[in-house]
C-alpha positions, 0 to 999 in steps of 0.5 A: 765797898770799904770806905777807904775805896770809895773816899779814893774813887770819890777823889779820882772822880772829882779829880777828872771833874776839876781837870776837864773844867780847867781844860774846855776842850776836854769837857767838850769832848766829854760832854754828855750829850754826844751820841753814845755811837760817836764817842765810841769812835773817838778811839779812832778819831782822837778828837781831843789830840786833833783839835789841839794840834790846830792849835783851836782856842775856845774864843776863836770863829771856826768854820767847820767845812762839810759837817755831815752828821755833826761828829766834830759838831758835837765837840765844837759847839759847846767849847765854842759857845761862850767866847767864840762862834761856831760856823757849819758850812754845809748844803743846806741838810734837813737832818742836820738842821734838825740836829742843830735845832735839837737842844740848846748847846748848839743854839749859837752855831751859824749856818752858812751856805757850802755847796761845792757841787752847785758852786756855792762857797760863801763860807763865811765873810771874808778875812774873819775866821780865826780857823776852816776845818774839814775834816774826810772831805777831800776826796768828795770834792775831788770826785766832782773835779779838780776845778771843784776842789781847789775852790773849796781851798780858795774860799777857805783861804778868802775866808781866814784872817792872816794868820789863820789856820785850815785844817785837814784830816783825810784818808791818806794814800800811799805815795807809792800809788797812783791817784785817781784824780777823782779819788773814786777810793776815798783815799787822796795822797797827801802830796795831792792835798798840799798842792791844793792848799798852797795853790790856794796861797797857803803853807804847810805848818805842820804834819801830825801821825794822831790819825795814822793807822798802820794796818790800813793799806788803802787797797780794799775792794770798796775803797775806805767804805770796805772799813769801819764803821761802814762796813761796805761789804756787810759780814764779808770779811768783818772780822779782817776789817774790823782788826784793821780798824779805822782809816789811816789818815792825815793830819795837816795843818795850814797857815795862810800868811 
């Protein structure tokens, strides 16, 4: 390779070193101890995008709603670690504890107790979240039931400082279709998730299209799990999901005043 090359390689390399140092969130997600699987799926979930739209300062106390496998987990708990704190709301999952006690980036996350099917919602002391996100959970607590969701907002609400932040990402549901109050699909209309939030006392900030997909017409043969990455009907048809791709998906942001 000619030397001129490598020495321009060699600045765009410490170029990109210097730019995500001055920017903690673009180092989070760039971190290198994200799984190899889920940094694939950033194309899809624009972490970087999201996260800046809520408006997440790395000295803030964020509670993560519901984390599930710990995708958002990975990227919020090194930009949290230093100035802010980290809160994982979740039902008490084996694997996930595990993959928290796994290596020292996530040794300062806080656990606490979520679990909207047995109606535990003490998701963090009252009146000291700077931010709640959640993020594709939507429709799982509307599938236990409406009464189950809007509690879900009210502890989010309860839990935030005046002034804080929930944010949502969700499958998204064309106005023009009908909800299934259970939203068996997976996909929720967001119409259906501002009536959540505001009954909860809060109001809408924002919309954001980082997470839309035009291609995805919501009306697949096993809901949202039909796309990708779950693939519900295995080789059938991969290819035509897999040219759609991801859901198309809300972005909304809440302030509670």
């Amino acid at each position: 390779m000619k030397t001129w090359l490598i020495a321009a390689l060699t600045l765009t390399t410490a170029a990109a070193v210097q730019a995500q140092s001055a920017d903690p969130l673009k180092a989070a997600v760039a971190a290198d101890h994200r799984l190899v699987g889920n940094v694939a799926r950033d194309t899809w979930r624009h972490p970087y995008e999201t996260l800046s739209f809520f408006g997440i300062k790395p000295t803030d106390t964020v509670v993560e709603l519901a984390p599930g496998g710990g995708w958002y987990t990975e990227i919020l708990a090194p930009y949290l670690r230093d100035a802010g704190q980290l809160i994982a709301a979740e039902g008490g999952s084996v694997r996930f504890k595990a993959k928290m006690d796994s290596m020292g980036v996530y040794s300062k996350v806080k656990l606490s107790v979520f679990d909207a099917a047995k109606g535990l919602y003490d998701i963090a002391p009252a009146g000291t979240a700077d931010a709640v996100l959640t993020f594709r959970n939507v429709h799982n607590w509307m599938g236990m039931g409406t009464d189950k969701a809007q509690a879900v907002f009210d502890a989010a609400f309860k839990a935030l400082k005046p002034g804080g932040v929930l944010g949502v990402e969700e499958h998204r549901l064309p106005a023009s279709r009908t909800q299934d109050p259970k939203a068996g699909s997976g996909y929720v209309q967001e119409a259906v998730v501002i009536k959540f939030a505001e009954n909860a006392g809060f109001k809408l900030a924002a919309r954001s299209e980082i997470n839309a997909n035009p291609k995805d017409t919501a009306d697949h043969p096993d809901g949202v799990w039909t796309l990708p990455p779950t693939y519900a009907l295995k080789d059938k048809d991969r290819a035509k999901y897999q040219a759609i791709g991801e859901s198309d998906r809300m972005t909304l942001k809440f302030v509670k005043p």
